[in-house]
mmCIF file of the N, C-alpha and C atoms, coordinates in Angstrom:
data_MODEL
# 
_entry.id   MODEL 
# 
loop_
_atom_site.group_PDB 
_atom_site.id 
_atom_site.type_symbol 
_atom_site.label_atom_id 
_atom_site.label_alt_id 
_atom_site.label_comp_id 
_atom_site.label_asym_id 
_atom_site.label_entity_id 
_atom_site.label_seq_id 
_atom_site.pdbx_PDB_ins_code 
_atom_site.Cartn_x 
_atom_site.Cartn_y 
_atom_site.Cartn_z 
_atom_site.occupancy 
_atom_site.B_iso_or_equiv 
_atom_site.pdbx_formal_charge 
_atom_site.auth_seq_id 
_atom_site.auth_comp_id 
_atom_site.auth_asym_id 
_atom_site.auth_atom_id 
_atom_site.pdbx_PDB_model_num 
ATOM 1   N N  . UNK A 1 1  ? 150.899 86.785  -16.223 1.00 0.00 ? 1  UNK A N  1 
ATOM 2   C CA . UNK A 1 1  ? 151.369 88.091  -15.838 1.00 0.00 ? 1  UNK A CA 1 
ATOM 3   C C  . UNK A 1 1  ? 151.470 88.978  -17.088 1.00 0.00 ? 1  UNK A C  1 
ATOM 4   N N  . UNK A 1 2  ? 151.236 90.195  -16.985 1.00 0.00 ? 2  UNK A N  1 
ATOM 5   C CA . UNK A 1 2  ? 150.745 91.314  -18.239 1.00 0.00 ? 2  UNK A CA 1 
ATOM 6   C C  . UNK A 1 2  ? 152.498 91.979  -18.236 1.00 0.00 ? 2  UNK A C  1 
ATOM 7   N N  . UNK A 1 3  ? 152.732 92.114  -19.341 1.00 0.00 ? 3  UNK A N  1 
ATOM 8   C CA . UNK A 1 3  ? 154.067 92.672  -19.309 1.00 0.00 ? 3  UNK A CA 1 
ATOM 9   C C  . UNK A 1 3  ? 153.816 94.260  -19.501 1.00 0.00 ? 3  UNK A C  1 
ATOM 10  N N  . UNK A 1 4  ? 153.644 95.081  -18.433 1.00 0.00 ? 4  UNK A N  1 
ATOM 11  C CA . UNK A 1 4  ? 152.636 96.590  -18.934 1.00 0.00 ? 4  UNK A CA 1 
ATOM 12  C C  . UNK A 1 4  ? 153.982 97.036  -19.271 1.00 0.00 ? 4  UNK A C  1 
ATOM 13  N N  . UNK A 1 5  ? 155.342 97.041  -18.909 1.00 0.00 ? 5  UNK A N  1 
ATOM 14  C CA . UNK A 1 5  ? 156.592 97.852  -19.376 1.00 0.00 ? 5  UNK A CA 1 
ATOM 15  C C  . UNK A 1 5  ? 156.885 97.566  -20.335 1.00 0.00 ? 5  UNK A C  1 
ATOM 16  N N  . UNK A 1 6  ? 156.636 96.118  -20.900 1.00 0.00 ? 6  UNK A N  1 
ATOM 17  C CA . UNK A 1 6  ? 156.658 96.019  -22.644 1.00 0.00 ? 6  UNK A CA 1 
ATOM 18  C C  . UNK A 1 6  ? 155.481 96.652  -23.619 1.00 0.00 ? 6  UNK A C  1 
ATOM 19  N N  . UNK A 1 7  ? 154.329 96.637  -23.411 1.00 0.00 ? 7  UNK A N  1 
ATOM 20  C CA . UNK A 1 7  ? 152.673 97.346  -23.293 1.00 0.00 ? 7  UNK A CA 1 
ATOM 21  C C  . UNK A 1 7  ? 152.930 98.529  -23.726 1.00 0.00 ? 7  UNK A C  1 
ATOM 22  N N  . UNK A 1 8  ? 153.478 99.264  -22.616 1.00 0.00 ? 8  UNK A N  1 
ATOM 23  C CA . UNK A 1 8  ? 153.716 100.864 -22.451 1.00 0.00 ? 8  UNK A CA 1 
ATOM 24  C C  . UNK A 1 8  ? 155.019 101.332 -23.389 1.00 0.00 ? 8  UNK A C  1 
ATOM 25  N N  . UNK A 1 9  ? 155.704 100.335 -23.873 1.00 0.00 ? 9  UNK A N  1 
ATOM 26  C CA . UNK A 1 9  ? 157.218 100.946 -24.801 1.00 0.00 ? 9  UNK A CA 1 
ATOM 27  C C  . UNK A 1 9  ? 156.378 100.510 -26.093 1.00 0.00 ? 9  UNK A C  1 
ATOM 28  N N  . UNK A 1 10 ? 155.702 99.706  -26.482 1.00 0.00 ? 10 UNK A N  1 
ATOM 29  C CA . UNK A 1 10 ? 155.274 99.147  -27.455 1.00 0.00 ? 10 UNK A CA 1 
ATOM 30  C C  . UNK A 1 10 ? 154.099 100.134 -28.285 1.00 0.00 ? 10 UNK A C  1 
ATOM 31  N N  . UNK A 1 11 ? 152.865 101.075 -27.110 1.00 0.00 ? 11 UNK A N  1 
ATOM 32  C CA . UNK A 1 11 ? 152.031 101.671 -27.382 1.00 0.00 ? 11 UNK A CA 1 
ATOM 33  C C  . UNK A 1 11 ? 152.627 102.988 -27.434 1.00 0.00 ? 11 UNK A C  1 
ATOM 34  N N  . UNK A 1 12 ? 153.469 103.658 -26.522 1.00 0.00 ? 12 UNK A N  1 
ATOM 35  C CA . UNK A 1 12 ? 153.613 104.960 -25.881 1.00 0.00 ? 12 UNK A CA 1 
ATOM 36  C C  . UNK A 1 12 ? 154.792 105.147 -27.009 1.00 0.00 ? 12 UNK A C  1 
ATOM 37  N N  . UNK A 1 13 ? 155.708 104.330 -26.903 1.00 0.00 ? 13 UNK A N  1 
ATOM 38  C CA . UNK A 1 13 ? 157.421 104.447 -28.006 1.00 0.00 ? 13 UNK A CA 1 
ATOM 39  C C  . UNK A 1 13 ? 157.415 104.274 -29.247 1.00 0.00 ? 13 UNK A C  1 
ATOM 40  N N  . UNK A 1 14 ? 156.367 102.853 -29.154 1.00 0.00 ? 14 UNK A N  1 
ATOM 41  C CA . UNK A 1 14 ? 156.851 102.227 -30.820 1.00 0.00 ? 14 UNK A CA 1 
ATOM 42  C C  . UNK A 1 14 ? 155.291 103.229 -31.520 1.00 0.00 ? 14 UNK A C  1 
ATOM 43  N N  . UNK A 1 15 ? 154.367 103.145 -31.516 1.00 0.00 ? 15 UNK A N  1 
ATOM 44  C CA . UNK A 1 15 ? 152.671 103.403 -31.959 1.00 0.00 ? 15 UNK A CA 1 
ATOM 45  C C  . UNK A 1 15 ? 152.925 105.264 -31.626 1.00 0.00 ? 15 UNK A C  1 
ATOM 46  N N  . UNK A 1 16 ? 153.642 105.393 -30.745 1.00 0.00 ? 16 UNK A N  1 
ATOM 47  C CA . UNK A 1 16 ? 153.619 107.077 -30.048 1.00 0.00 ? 16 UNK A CA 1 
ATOM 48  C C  . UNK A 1 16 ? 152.724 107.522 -30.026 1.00 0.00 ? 16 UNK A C  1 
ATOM 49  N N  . UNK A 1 17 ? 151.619 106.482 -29.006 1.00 0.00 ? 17 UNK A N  1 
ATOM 50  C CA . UNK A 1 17 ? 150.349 107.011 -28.491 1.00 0.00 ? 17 UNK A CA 1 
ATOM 51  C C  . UNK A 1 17 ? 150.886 107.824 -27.013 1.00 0.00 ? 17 UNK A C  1 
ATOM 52  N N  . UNK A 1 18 ? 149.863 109.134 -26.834 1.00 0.00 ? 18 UNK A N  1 
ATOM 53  C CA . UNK A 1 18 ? 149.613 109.757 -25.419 1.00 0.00 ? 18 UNK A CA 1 
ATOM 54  C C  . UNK A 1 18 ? 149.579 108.448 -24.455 1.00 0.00 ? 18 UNK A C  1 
ATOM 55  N N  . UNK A 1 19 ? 149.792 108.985 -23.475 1.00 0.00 ? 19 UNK A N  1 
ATOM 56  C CA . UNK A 1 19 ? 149.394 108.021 -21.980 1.00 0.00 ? 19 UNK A CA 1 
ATOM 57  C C  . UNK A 1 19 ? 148.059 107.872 -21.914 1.00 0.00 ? 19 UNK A C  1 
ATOM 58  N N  . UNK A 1 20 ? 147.288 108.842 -22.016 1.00 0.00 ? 20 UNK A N  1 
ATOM 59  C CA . UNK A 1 20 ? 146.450 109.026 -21.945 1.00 0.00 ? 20 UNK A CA 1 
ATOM 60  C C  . UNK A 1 20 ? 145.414 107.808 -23.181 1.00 0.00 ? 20 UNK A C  1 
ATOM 61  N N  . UNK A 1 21 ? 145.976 108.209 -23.961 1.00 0.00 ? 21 UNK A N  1 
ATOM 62  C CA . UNK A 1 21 ? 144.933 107.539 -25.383 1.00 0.00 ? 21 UNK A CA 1 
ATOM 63  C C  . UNK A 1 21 ? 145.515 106.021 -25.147 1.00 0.00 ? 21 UNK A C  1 
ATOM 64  N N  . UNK A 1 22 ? 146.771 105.439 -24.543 1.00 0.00 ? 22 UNK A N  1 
ATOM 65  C CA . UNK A 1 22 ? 147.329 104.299 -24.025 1.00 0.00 ? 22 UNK A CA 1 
ATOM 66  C C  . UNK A 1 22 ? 146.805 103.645 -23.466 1.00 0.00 ? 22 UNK A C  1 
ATOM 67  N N  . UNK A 1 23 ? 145.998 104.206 -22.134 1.00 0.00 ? 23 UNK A N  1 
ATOM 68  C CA . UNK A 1 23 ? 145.197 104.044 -21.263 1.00 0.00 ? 23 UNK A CA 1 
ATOM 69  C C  . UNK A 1 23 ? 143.837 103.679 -21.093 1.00 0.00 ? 23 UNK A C  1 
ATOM 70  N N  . UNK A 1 24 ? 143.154 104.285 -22.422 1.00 0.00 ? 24 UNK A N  1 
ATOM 71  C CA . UNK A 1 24 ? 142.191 104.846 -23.262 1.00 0.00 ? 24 UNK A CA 1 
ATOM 72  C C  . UNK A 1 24 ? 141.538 102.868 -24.341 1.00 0.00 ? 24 UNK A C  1 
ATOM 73  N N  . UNK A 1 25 ? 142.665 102.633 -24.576 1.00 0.00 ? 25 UNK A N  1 
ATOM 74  C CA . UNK A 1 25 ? 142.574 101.283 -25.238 1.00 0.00 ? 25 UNK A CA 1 
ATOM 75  C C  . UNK A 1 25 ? 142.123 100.128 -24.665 1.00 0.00 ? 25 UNK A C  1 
ATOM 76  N N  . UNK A 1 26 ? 141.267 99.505  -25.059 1.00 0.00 ? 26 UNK A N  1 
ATOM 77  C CA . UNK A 1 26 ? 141.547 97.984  -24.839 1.00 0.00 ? 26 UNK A CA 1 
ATOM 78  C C  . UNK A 1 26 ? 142.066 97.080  -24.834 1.00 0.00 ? 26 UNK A C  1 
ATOM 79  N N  . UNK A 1 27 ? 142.437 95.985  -24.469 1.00 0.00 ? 27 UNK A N  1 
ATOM 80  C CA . UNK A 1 27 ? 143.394 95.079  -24.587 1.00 0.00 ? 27 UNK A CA 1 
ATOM 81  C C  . UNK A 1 27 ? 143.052 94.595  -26.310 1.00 0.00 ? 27 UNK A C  1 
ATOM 82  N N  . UNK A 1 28 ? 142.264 94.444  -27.027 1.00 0.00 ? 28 UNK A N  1 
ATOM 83  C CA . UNK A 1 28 ? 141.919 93.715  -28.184 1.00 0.00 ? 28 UNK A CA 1 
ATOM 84  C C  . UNK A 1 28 ? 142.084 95.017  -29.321 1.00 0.00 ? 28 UNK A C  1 
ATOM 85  N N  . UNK A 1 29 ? 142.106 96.297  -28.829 1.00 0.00 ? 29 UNK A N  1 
ATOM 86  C CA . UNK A 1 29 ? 142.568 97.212  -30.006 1.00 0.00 ? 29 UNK A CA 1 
ATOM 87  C C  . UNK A 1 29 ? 143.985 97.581  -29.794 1.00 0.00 ? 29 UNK A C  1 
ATOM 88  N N  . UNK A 1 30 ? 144.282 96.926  -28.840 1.00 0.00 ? 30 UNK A N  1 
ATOM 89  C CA . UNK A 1 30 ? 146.284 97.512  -28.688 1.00 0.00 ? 30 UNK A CA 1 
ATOM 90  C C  . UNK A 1 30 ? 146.674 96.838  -28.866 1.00 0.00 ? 30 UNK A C  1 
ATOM 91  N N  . UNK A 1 31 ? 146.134 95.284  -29.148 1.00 0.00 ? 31 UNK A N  1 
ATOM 92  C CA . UNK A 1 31 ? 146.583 94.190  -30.143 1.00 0.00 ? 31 UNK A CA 1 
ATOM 93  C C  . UNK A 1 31 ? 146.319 94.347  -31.573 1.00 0.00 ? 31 UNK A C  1 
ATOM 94  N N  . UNK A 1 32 ? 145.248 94.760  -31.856 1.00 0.00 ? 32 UNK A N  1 
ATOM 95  C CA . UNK A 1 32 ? 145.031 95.097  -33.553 1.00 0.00 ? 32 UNK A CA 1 
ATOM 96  C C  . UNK A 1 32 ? 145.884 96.260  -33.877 1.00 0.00 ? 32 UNK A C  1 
ATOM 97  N N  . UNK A 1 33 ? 146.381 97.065  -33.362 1.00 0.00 ? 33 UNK A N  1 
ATOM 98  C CA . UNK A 1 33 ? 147.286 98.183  -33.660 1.00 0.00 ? 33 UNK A CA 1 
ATOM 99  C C  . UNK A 1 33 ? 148.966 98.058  -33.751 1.00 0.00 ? 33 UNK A C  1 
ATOM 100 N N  . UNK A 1 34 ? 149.016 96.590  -32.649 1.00 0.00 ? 34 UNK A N  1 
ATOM 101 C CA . UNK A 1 34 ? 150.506 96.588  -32.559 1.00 0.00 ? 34 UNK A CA 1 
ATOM 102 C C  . UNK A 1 34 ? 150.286 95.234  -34.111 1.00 0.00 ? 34 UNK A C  1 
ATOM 103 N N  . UNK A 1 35 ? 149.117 94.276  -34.598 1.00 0.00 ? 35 UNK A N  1 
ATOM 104 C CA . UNK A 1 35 ? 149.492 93.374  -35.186 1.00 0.00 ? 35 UNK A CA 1 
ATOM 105 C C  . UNK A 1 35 ? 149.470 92.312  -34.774 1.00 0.00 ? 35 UNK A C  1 
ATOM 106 N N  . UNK A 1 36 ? 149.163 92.514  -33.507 1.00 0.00 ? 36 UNK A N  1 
ATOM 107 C CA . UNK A 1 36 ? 149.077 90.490  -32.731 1.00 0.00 ? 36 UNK A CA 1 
ATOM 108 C C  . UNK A 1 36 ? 147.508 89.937  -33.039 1.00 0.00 ? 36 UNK A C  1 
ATOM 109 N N  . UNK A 1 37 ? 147.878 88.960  -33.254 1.00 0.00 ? 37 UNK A N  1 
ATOM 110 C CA . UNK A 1 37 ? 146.803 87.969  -33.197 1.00 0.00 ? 37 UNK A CA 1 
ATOM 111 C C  . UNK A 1 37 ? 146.382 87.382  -34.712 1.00 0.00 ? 37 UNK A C  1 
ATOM 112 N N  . UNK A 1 38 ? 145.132 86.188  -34.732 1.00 0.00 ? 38 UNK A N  1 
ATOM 113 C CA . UNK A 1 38 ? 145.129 85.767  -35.929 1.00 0.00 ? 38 UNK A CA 1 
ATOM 114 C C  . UNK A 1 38 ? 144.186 86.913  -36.647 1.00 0.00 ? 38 UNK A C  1 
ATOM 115 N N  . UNK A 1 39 ? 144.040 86.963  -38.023 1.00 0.00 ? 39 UNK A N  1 
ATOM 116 C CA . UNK A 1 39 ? 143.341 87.609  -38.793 1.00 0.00 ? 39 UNK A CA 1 
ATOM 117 C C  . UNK A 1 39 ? 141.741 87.440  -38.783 1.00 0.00 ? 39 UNK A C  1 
ATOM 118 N N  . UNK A 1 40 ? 140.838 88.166  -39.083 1.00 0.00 ? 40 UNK A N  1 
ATOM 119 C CA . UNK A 1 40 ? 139.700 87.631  -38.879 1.00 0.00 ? 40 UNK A CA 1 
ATOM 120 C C  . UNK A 1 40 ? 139.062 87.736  -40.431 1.00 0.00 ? 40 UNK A C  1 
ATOM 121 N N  . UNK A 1 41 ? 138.663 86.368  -41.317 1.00 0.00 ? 41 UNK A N  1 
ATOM 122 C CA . UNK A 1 41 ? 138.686 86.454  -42.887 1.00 0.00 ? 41 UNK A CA 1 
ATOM 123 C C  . UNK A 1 41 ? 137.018 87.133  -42.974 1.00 0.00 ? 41 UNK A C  1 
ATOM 124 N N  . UNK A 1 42 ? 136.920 87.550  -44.175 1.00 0.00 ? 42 UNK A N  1 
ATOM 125 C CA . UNK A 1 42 ? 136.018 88.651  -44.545 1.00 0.00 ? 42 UNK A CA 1 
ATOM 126 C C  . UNK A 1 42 ? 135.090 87.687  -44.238 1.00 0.00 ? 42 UNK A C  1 
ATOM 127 N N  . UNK A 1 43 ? 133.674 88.105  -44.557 1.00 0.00 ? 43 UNK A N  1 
ATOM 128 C CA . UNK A 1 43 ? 132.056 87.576  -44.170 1.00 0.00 ? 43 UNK A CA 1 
ATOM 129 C C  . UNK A 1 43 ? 131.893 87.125  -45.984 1.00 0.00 ? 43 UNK A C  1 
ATOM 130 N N  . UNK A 1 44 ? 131.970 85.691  -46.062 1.00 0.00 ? 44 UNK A N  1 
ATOM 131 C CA . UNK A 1 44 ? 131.425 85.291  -47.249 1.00 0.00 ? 44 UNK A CA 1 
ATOM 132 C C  . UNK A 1 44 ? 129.760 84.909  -47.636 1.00 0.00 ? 44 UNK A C  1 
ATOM 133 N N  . UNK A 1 45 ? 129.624 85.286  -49.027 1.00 0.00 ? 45 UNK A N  1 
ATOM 134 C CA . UNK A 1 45 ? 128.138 85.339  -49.177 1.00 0.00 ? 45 UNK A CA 1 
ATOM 135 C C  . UNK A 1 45 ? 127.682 84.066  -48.487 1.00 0.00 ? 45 UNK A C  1 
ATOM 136 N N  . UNK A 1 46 ? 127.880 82.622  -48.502 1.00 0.00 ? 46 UNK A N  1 
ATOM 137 C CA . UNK A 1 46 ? 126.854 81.672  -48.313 1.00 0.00 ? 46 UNK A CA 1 
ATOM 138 C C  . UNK A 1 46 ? 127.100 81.832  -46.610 1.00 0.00 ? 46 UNK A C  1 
ATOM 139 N N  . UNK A 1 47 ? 127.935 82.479  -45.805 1.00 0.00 ? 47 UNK A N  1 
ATOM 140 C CA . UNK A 1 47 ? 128.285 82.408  -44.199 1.00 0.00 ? 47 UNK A CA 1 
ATOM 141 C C  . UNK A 1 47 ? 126.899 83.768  -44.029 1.00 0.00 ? 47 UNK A C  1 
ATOM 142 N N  . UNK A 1 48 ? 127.051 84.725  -44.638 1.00 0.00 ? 48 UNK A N  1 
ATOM 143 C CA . UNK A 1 48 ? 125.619 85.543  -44.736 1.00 0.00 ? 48 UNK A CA 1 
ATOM 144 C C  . UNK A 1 48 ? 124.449 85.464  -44.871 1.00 0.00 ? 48 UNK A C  1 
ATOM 145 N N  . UNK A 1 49 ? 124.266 84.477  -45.960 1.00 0.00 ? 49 UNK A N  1 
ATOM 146 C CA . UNK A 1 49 ? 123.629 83.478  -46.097 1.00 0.00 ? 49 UNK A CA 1 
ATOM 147 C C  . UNK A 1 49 ? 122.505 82.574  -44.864 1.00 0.00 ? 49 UNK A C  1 
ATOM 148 N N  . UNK A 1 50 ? 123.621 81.848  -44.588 1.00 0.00 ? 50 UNK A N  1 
ATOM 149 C CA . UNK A 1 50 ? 123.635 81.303  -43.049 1.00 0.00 ? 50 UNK A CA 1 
ATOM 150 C C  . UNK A 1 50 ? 122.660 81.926  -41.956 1.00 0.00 ? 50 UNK A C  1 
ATOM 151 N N  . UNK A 1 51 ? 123.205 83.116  -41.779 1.00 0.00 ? 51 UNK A N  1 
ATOM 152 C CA . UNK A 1 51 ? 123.518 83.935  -40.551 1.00 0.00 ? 51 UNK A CA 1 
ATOM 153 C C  . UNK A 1 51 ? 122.154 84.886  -40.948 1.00 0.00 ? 51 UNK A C  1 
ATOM 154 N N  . UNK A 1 52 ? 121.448 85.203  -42.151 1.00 0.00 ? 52 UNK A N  1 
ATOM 155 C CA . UNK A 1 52 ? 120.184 85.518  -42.630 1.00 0.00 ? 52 UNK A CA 1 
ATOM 156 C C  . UNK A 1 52 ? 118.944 84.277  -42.508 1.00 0.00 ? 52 UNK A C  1 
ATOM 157 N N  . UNK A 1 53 ? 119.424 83.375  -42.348 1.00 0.00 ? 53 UNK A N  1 
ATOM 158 C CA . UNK A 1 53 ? 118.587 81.964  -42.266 1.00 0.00 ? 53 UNK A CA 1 
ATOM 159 C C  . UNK A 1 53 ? 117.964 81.621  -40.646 1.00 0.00 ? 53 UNK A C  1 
ATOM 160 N N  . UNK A 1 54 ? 119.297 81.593  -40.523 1.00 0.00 ? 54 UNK A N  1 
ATOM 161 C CA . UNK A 1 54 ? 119.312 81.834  -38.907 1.00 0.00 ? 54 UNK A CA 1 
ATOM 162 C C  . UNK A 1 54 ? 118.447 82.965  -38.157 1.00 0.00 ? 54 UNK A C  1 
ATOM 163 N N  . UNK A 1 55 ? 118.762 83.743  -38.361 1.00 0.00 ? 55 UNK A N  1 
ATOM 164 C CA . UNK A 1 55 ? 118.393 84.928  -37.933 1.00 0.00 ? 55 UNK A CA 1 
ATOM 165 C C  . UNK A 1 55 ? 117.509 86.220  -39.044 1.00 0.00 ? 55 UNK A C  1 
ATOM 166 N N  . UNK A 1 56 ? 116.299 85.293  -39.358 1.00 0.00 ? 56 UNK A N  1 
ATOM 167 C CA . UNK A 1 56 ? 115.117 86.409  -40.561 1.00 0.00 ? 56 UNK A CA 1 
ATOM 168 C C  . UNK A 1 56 ? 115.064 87.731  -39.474 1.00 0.00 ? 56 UNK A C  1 
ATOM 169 N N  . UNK A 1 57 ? 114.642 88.834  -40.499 1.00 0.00 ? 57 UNK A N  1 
ATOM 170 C CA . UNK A 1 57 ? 114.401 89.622  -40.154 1.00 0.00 ? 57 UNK A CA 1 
ATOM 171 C C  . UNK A 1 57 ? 112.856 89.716  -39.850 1.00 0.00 ? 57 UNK A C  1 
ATOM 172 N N  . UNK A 1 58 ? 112.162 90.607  -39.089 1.00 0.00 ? 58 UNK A N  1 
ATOM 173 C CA . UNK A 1 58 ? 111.020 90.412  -38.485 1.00 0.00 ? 58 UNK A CA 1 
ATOM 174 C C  . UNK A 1 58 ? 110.084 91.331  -39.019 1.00 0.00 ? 58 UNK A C  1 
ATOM 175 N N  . UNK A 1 59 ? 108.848 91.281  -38.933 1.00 0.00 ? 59 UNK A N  1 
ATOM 176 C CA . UNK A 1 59 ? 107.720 92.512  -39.170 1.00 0.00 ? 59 UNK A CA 1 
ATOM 177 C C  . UNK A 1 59 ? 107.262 92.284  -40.820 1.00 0.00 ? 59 UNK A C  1 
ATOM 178 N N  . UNK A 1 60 ? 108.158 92.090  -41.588 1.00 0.00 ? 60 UNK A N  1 
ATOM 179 C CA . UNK A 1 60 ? 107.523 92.356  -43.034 1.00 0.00 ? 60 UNK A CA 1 
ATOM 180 C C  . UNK A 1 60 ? 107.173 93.574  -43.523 1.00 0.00 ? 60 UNK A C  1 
ATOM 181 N N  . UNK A 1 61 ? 107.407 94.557  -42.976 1.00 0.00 ? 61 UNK A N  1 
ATOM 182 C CA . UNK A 1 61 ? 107.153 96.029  -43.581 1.00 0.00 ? 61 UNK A CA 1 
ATOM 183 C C  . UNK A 1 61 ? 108.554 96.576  -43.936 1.00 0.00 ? 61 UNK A C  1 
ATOM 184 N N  . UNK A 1 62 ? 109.189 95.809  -43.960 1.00 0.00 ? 62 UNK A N  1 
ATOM 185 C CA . UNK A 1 62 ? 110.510 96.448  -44.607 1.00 0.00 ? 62 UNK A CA 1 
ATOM 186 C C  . UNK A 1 62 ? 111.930 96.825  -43.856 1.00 0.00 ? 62 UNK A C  1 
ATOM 187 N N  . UNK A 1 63 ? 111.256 96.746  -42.726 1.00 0.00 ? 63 UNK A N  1 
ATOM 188 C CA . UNK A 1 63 ? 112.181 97.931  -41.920 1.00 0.00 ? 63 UNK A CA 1 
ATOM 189 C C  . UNK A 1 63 ? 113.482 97.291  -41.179 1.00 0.00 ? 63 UNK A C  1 
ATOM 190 N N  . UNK A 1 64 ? 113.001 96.056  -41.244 1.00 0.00 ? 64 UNK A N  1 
ATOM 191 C CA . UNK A 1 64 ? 113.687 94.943  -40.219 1.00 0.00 ? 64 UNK A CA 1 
ATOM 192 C C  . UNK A 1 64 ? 113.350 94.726  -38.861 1.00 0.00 ? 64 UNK A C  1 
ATOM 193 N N  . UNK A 1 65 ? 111.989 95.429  -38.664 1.00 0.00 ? 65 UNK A N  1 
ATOM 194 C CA . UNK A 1 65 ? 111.835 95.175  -37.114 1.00 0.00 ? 65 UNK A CA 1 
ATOM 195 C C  . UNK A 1 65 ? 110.870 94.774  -37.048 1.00 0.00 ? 65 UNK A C  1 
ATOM 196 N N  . UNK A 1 66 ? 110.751 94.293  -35.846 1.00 0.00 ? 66 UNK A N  1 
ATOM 197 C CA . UNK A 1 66 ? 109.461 93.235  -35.551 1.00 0.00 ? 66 UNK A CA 1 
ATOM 198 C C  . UNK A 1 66 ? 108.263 93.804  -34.950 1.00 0.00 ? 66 UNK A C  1 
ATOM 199 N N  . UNK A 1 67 ? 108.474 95.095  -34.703 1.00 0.00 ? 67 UNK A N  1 
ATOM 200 C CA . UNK A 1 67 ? 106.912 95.735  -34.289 1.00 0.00 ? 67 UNK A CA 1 
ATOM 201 C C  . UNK A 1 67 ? 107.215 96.621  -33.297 1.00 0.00 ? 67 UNK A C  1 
ATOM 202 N N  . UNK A 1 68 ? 106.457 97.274  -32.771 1.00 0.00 ? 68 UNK A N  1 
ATOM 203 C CA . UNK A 1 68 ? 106.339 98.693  -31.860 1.00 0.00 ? 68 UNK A CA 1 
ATOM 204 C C  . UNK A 1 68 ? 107.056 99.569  -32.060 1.00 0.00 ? 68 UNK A C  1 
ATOM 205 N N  . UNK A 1 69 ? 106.987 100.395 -31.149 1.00 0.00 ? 69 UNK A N  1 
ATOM 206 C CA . UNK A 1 69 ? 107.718 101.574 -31.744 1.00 0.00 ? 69 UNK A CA 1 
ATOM 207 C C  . UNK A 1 69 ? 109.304 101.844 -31.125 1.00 0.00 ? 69 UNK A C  1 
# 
């Protein structure tokens, strides 16, 4: 169960967002705004690394894309 009367004192009272811009939020940015949740640690070179290995870029002309227009 969503506690929206704690939600709504927390965004609208404590943050003194509009209803509107309240409304406006997602559940995962009205958590990053109030402070909940775990941290997410920066992108380290060899995880970039990785994640460039994984995933080459395509075409060879520079651009990063793999062709057409």
């Amino acid at each position: 169960m969503i506690d929206w009367s704690g939600l709504m004192r927390a965004g609208i009272g404590g943050l003194r967002l509009r209803p509107a811009e309240f409304w406006a939020l997602t559940p995962a940015e009205l958590r990053l705004m109030l402070g909940i949740g775990a941290a997410v640690p920066p992108l380290s070179r060899a995880r970039l690394e990785e994640l460039a290995a994984a995933f080459p870029d395509g075409g060879g002309d520079g651009t990063g894309r793999s062709g057409g227009a």
